[in-house]
C-alpha positions as CSV (number, residue, x, y, z in Angstrom):
1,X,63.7,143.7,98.0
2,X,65.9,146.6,96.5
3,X,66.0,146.7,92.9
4,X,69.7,145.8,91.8
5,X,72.4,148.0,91.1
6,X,74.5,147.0,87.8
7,X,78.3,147.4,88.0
8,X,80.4,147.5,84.5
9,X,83.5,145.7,84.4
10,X,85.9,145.4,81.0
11,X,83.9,142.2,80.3
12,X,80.3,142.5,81.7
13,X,78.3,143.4,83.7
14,X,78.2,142.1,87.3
15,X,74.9,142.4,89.2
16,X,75.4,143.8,93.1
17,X,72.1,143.1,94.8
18,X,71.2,144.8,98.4
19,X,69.0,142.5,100.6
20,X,67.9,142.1,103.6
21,X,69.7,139.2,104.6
22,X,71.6,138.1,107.8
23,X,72.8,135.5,109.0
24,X,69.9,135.0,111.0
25,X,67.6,135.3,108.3
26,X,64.9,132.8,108.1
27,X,64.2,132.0,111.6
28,X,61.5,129.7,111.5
29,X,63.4,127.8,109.1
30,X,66.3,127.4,110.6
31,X,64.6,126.5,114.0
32,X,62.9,123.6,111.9
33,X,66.0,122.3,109.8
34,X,67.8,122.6,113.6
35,X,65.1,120.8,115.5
36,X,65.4,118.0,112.9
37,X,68.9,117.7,113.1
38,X,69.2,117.2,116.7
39,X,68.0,113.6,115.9
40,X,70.7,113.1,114.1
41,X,74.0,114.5,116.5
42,X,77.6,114.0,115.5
43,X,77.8,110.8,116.8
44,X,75.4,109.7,113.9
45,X,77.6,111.0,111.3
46,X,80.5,109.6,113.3
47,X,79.7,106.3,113.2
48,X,78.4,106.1,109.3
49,X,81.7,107.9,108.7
50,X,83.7,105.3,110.0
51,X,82.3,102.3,107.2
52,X,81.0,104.6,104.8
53,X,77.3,103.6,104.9
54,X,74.5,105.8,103.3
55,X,72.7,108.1,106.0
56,X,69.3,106.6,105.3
57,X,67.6,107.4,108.2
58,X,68.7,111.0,107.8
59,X,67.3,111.3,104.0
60,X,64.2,109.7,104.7
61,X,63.6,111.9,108.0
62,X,64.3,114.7,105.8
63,X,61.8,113.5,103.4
64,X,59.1,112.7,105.2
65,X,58.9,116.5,106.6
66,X,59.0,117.7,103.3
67,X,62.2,119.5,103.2
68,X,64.0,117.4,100.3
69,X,61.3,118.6,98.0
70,X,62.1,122.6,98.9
71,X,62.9,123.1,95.3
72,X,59.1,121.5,93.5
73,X,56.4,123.7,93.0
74,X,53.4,123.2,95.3
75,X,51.3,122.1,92.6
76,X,53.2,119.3,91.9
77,X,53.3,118.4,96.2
78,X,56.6,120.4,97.0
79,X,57.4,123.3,99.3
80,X,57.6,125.9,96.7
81,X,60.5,127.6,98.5
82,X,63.4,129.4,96.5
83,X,66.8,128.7,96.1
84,X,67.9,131.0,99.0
85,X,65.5,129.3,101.1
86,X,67.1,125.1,100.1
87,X,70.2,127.1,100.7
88,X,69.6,127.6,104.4
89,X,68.1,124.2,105.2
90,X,72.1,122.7,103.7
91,X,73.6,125.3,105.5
92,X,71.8,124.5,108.6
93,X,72.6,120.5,108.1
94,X,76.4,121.3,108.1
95,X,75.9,123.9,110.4
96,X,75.0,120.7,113.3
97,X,77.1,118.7,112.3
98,X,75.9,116.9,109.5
99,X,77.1,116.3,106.0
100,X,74.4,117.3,103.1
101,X,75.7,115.4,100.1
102,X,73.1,112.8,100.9
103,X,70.0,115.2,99.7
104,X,71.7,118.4,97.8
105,X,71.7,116.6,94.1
106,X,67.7,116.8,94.5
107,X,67.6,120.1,95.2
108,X,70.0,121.2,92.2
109,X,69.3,118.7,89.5
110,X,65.3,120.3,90.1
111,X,66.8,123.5,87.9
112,X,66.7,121.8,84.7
113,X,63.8,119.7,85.1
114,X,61.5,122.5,86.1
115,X,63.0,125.1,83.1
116,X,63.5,122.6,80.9
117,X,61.8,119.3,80.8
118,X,58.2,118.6,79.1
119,X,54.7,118.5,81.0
120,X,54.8,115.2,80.7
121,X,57.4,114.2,82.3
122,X,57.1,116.9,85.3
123,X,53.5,115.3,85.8
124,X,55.1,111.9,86.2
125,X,58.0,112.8,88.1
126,X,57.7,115.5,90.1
127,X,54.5,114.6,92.4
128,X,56.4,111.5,93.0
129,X,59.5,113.1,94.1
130,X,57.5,115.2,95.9
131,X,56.0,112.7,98.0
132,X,59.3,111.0,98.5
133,X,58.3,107.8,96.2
134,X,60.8,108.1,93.8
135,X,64.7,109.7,94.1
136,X,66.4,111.8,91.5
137,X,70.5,112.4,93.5
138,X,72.4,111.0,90.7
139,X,73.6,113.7,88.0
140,X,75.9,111.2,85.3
141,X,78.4,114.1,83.8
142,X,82.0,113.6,84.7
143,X,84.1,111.6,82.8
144,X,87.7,109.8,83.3
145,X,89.4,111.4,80.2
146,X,87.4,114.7,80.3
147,X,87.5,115.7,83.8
148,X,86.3,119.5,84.0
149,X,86.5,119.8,80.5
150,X,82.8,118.8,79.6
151,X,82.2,119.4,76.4
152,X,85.2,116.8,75.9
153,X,82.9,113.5,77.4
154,X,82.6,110.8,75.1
155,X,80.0,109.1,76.3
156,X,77.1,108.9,73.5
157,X,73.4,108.3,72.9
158,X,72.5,106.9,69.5
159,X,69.6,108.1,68.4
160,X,67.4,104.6,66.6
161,X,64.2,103.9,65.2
162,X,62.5,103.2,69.2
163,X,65.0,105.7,71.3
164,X,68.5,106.2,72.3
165,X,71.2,103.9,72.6
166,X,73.8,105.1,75.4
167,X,77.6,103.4,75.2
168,X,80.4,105.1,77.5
169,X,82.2,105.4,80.9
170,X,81.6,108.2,83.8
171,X,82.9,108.9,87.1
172,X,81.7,110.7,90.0
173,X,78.0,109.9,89.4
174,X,77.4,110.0,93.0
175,X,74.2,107.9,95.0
176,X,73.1,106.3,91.8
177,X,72.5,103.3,93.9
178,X,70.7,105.6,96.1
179,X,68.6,106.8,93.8
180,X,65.2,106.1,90.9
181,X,66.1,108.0,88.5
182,X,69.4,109.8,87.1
183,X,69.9,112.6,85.4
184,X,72.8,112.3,82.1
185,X,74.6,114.4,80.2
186,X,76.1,112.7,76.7
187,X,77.0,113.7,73.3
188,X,74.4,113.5,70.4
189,X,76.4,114.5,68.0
190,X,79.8,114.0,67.6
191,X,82.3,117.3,68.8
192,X,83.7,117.1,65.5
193,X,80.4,117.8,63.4
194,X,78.8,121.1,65.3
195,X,80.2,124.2,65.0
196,X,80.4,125.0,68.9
197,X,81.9,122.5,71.6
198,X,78.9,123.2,74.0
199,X,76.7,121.8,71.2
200,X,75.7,118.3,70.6
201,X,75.2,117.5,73.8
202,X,71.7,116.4,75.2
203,X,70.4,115.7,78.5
204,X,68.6,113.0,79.4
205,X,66.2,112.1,82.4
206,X,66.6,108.4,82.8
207,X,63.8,105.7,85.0
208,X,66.4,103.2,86.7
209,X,64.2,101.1,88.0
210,X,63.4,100.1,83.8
211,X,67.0,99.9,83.5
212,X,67.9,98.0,86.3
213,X,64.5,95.5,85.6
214,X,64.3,95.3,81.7
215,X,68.3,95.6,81.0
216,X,69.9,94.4,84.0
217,X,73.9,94.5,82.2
218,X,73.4,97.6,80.4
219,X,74.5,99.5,83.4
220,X,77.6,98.7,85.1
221,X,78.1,100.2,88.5
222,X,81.8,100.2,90.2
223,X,81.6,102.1,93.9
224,X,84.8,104.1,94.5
225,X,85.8,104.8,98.3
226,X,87.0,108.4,98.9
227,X,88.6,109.8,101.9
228,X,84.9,111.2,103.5
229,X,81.8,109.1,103.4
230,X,80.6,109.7,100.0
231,X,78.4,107.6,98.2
232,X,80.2,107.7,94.9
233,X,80.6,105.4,91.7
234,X,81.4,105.0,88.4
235,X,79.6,103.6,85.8
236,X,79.9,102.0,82.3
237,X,76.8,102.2,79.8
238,X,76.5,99.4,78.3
239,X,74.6,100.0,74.9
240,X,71.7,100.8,77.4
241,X,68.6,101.6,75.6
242,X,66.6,104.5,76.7
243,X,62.8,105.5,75.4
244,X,63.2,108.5,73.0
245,X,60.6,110.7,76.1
246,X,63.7,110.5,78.5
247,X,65.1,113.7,76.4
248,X,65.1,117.1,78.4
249,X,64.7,119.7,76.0
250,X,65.7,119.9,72.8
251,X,68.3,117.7,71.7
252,X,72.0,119.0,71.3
253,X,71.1,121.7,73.6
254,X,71.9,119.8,76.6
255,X,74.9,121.7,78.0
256,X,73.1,124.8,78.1
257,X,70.2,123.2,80.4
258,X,72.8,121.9,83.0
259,X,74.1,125.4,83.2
260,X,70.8,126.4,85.0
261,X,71.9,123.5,87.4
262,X,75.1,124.2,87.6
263,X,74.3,127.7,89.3
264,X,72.0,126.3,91.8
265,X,74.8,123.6,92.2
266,X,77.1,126.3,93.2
267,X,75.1,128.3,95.2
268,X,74.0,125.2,97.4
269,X,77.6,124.1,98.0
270,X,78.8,127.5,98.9
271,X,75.5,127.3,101.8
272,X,76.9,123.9,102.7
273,X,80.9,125.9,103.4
274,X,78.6,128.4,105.2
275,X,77.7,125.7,107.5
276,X,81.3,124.2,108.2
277,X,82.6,127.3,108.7
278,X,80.3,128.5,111.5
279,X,80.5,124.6,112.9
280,X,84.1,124.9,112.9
281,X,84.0,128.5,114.1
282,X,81.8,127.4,116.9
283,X,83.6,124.3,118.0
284,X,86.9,126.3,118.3
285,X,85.6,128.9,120.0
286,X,83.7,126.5,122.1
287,X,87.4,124.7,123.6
288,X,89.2,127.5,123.6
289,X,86.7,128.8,126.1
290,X,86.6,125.9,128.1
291,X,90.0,124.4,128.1
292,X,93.1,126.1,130.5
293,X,96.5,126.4,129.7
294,X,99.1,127.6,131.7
295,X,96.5,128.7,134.0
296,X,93.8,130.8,131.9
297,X,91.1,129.8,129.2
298,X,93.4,128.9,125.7
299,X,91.3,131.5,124.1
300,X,92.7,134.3,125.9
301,X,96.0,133.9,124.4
302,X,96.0,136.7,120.6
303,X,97.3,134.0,118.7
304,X,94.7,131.6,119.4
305,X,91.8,134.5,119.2
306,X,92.8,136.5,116.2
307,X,93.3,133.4,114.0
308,X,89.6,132.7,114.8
309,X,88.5,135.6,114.3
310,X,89.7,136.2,111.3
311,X,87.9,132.9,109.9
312,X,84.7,134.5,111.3
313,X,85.7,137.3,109.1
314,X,85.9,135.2,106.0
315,X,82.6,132.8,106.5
316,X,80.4,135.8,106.7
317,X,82.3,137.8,103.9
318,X,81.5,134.7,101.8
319,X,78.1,134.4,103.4
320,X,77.1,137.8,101.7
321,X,78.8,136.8,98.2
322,X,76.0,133.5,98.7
323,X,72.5,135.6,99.3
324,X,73.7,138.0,96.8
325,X,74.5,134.8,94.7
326,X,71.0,133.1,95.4
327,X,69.0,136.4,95.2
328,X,69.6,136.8,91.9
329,X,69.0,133.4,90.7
330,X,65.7,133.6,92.6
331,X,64.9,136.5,90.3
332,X,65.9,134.9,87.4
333,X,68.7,137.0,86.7
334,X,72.1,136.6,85.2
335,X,74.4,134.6,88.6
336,X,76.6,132.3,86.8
337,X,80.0,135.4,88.0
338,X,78.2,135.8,91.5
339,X,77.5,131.7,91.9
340,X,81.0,131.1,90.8
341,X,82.1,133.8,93.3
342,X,80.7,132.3,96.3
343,X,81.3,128.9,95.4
344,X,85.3,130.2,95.6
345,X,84.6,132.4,98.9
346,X,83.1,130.2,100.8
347,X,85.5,126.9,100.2
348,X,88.3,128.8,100.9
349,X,86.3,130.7,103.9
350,X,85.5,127.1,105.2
351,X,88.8,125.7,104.9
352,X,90.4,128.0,106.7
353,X,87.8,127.7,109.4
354,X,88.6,124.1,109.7
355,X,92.4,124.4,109.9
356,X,91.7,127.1,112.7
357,X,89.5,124.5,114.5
358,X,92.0,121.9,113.9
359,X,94.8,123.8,115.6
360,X,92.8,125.3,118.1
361,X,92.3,121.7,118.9
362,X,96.3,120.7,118.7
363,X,96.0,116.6,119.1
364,X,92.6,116.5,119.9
365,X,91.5,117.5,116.8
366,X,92.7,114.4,115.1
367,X,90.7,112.1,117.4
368,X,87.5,111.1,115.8
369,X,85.1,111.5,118.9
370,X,86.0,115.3,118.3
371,X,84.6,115.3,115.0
372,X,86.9,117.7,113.4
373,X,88.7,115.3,111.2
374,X,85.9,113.9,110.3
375,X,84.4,117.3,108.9
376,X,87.7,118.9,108.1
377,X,87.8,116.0,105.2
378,X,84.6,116.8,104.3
379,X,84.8,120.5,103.8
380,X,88.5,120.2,101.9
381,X,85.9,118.7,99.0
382,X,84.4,121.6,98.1
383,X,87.4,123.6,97.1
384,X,87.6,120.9,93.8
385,X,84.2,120.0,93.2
386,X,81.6,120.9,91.9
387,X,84.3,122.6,90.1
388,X,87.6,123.2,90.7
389,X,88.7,126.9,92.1
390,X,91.3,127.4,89.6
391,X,88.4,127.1,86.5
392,X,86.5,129.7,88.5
393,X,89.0,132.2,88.8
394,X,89.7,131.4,85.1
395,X,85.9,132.2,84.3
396,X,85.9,135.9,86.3
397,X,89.1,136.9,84.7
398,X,87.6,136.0,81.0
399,X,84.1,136.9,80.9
400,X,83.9,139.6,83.9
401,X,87.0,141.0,83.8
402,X,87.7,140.7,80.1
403,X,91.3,138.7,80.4
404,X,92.2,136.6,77.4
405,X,90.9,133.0,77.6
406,X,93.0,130.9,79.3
407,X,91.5,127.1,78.6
């Protein structure tokens, strides 16, 4: 791989990476990912789509070949793989159709357990992750009155004589039904008493099934319904007690460990956009090859062609901001600019794919056995979460461009 060339800006300096990278890339992988997904068509999706259910089949098929533990080391029973190769098994599950929020929270919330937690508890976890015995898709963070301002959550763990003593309120702690253990964010100390809003605030790596057997009301879970299938909650912490060994880290430093998460987090979203957009691209193109209008294929008509084209145009611009974006994490270099950056590319690169799809479509496209409704609510997501768009451009134009904070 070519060594990377360093760009300075009035703020820092942004890494450009050359690679060798395609679209294509990885093509044993993506045969694999694809051969598994053909189990699972559209109509799959469709009909869990319409009441919301959990794709259980899906995860556990995904599971049992191995592929939801891309991110473990092979000593502890995982694939070993690197973040640009997790990214092209989500892209490839969008890609047929499918929707990867089911299995990406593994993947990401792997970052800080693997940098960051003890030997211990990567001895206890991770082989049982690994071999699909245990779950970890729930990362606890968001809160009602803090929003994307997290150094602002409230929720806190009280530190006793036996462990920690957790009292708050999130939202947006998605599959934590779903899921054997959960990974939380809370305040330590109050924001008041450090120096620095990012400090005080610990992570924590917490057993459900203890909670859920030992302290049955200390966690209150409240399932929200969104506008795509979305296994999402909120949840109230009851003065839930939690041994002192569920720490990650150091405590305090929390907000610093998700960071590492955060990055992967991004990276692996902007691989799932990847996936809508050429899934849109290719369903458009698909109709407007076979459907006649006024006598001739609709896609011989400029203003049905060009507007696809030009989606085209934006997925694989956003494509290359993504390997750049995952190349450099893989080397352990500074990515947070380049994993913002592609995070912003490629929502915007697959929303405009799916309005492309959708008008290509005209009525059709609002019929469910299409599909594109169904995905064009699922890919409008990823333009506000993980993070919203604006708070990206806000963090290029203050720490790579050197702009004046703005929040």
């Amino acid at each position: 791989m070519a060594r990377p060339h360093v760009t300075q800006t009035r703020g820092r300096s942004v890494s450009t990476i050359h690679t060798p990278y395609t679209p294509e890339s990885y093509t044993d992988l993506r045969v694999a990912i694809r051969e598994l997904c053909s189990n699972f068509p559209n109509a799959y999706w469709r009909a869990l789509d319409k009441t919301r259910q959990y794709p259980e089949a899906f995860v556990q098929h995904l599971t049992a070949s191995g592929y939801l533990a891309a991110l473990i080391p092979k000593e502890y029973g995982g694939l070993g793989l690197s973040l640009t190769e997790a990214s092209v098994i989500l892209e490839e599950i969008q890609r047929s159709g499918g929707h990867s929020a089911a299995c990406h929270a593994q993947m990401y919330t792997m970052g800080a357990l693997l940098r960051h937690g003890s030997a211990a508890q990567k001895e206890r976890y991770l082989p049982e992750l690994a071999a699909g015995r245990l779950r970890l898709q729930a990362f606890s963070v968001t809160e009602p009155e803090a929003g994307s301002d997290t150094t602002s959550i409230r929720t806190f763990a009280r530190r006793d004589a036996t462990g920690y003593v957790v009292t708050g309120h999130k939202n947006w702690t998605s599959r934590v039904e779903q899921s054997d253990l959960l990974m939380l964010l809370a305040r330590t100390t109050p924001r008041d008493d450090v120096p620095k809003a990012t400090d005080g605030l610990s992570l924590f790596l917490i057993d459900l099934r203890d909670v859920r057997a030992q302290q049955p009301d200390a966690l209150e879970v409240i399932p929200v319904r969104t506008m795509f299938n979305y296994a999402t909650y909120q949840i109230k912490y009851h003065q839930m007690r939690i041994p002192t060994d569920s720490l990650i880290g150091q405590e305090g430093r929390g907000f610093r460990y998700v960071l590492d998460g955060w990055n992967a987090e991004r990276i692996l979203l902007a691989a799932e956009c990847i996936g809508d957009g050429d899934w849109f691209i290719e369903r458009a193109v698909a109709y407007a090859n076979t459907v006649e209008r006024f006598g001739a294929p609709l896609g011989k008509n400029q203003g049905v062609q060009f507007p696809i084209a030009r989606a085209y145009a934006q997925v694989r611009a956003a494509d290359a901001m993504r390997y750049q974006a995952a190349a450099l994490f893989d080397q352990g270099q500074s990515c947070g600019a380049e994993a913002n950056m592609a995070k912003l590319l490629a929502s915007e690169a697959s929303w405009a794919a799916a309005n492309i799809c959708l008008d290509t479509h005209g009525g059709n496209g609002f019929v469910d056995e299409y599909d594109v409704e169904r995905k064009f609510r699922e890919t409008r997501m990823y333009q506000i979460a993980p993070v919203n768009n604006n708070l990206v451009l806000a963090y290029v134009a203050n720490h790579v461009l050197g702009l004046p904070k703005s929040y």
